[in-house]
N, C-alpha and C positions, 0 to 999 in steps of 0.2 A: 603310061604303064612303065614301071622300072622293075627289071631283073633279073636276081644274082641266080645261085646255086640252091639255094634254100628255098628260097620264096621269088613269087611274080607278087608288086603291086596293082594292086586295080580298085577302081572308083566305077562305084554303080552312083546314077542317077535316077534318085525317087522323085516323087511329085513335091515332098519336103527340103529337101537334102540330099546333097549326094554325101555318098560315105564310100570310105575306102576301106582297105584290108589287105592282108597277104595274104594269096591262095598260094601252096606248100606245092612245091614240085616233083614231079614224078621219082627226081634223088632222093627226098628230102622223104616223103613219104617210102619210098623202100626200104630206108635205113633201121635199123631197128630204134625200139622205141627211143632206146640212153644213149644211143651213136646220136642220133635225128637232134637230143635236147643239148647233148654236148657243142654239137655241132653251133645249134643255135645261141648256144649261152657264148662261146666265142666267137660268133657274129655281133651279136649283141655287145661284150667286152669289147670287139673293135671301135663299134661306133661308138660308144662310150668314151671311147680314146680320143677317139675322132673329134668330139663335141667339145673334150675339155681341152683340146687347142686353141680353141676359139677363145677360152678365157684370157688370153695373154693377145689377142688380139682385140683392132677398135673396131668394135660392130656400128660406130655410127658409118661407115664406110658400107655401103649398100648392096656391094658385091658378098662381101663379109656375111653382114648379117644372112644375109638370102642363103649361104651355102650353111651359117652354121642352122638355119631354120631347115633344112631339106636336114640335115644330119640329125636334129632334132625329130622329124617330121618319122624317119625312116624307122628312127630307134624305139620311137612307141610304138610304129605299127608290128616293128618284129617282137618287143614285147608283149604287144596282144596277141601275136602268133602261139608264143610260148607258153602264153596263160590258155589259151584257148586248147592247146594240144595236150595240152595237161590236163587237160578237166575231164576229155575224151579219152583218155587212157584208160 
């Protein structure tokens, strides 16, 4: 489980698959609707930042790779946050 300000990660395990998500945190949900999505859209801009450093790096380097996958990994799940919070407005 990983987490920030916005969101906790968490992975449920089905009899299929486990699947993961971000459940929105007690901040993250009191803020108002356009604070909450601002919020999120410059978390999101971060790791975006974050990710494309790795371009000028050599991801056959195993350490490399693995962190730009976690920064890969974090920055869809908080975009399914963003989609999801949105549809529920």
């Amino acid at each position: 489980m990983k987490a920030n300000k916005l969101y906790t990660i968490v992975t449920e395990n089905d009899r299929q698959a486990g699947s993961t998500r971000a459940e929105p945190s007690e901040y993250f949900l009191n803020l108002p609707p356009q604070d909450a999505i601002a919020e999120l859209n410059t978390h999101i801009g971060s790791l975006e930042g974050k990710l494309g450093n790795y371009a000028n790096v050599d991801l056959k380097v195993r350490e490399n790779l693995e962190k730009a996958r976690a920064v890969s990994f974090e920055l869809e799940v908080a975009n399914d946050l963003l989609r999801r919070f949105k549809k529920d407005l």
